[in-house]
Every structure is written in structure tokens, then in C-alpha cells.
Steps between C-alpha positions, in 0.01 A plus 500: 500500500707748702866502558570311789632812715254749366211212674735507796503899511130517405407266835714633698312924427207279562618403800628831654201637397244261642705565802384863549192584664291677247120508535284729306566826728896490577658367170808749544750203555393274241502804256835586544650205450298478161641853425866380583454174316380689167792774551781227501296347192632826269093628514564822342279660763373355811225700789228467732215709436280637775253153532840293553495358188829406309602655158768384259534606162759296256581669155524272238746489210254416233162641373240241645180456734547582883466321763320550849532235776306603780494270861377538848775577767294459806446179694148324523439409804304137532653341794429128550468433110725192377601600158574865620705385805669259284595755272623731759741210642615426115621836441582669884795174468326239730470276239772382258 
């Protein structure tokens, strides 16, 4: 289980980040806050590379595997769905 304030910083990215508009085609806002986000995180090196995308690299310590997380930045849009409009009102801060 997380540490009580890193859940509360965790929704609270999710929640200025759901607040951006972001489709597939105009991502721009949504990526830089990702890019800020990693840079106060001590990434070693954070860009965007010419399809918008997001890049961190953290050096390890320690010999070992690496890891890649990869996610989607853009927002799908299915108006009029329940359990996507829920979500949206969960993490924009409508509901508590």
C-alpha cells in the first residue's frame, strides 16, 4: 500500500491531468505536464520526441533488468458512457 501522501500526490497528477484537454491530435498540454512531473522526480533525462511522446530515463545504482512503462496520454473520447464519465468525475475532483 502507498504512503498516504504519495496516494494523495498520485490523485491529485491524475487529476490535473485529466483536467487538460488532450485528444489524439493536440496532446502538447498533457505532455508537458508529464515532462515537468518526471523532471521534479530527479529523471536523469526527460524530452518529447517529434510524435509527442514522453521520454524519461532513470540510472540505476545497481546492475539489474530495466524497466519500460509505457501509457497513453491522450483522452478517449466515449461521451455518454457510465463507467467512463464516472471515472472522469472521480479523478477531475467532483467526487470525494
Amino acid at each position: 500500500m502507498l504512503d498516504k501522501s504519495i496516494h494523495e500526490e498520485t490523485i491529485s497528477f491524475a487529476q490535473e491531468i485529466i483536467r487538460v484537454n488532450s485528444p489524439s491530435w493536440h496532446k502538447e498540454g498533457v505532455a508537458e505536464l508529464v515532462k515537468q512531473k518526471m523532471q521534479a522526480l530527479g529523471y536523469d533525462s526527460v524530452w518529447v520526441d517529434s510524435f509527442g511522446n514522453v521520454i524519461g530515463i532513470r540510472i540505476g545504482k545497481r546492475p539489474g533488468p530495466v524497466i519500460l512503462f509505457d501509457g497513453h496520454m491522450d483522452v478517449a473520447l466515449l461521451e455518454g458512457k457510465k463507467i467512463i464519465s464516472n471515472f472522469i468525475k472521480y479523478f477531475s475532483g467532483q467526487f470525494s
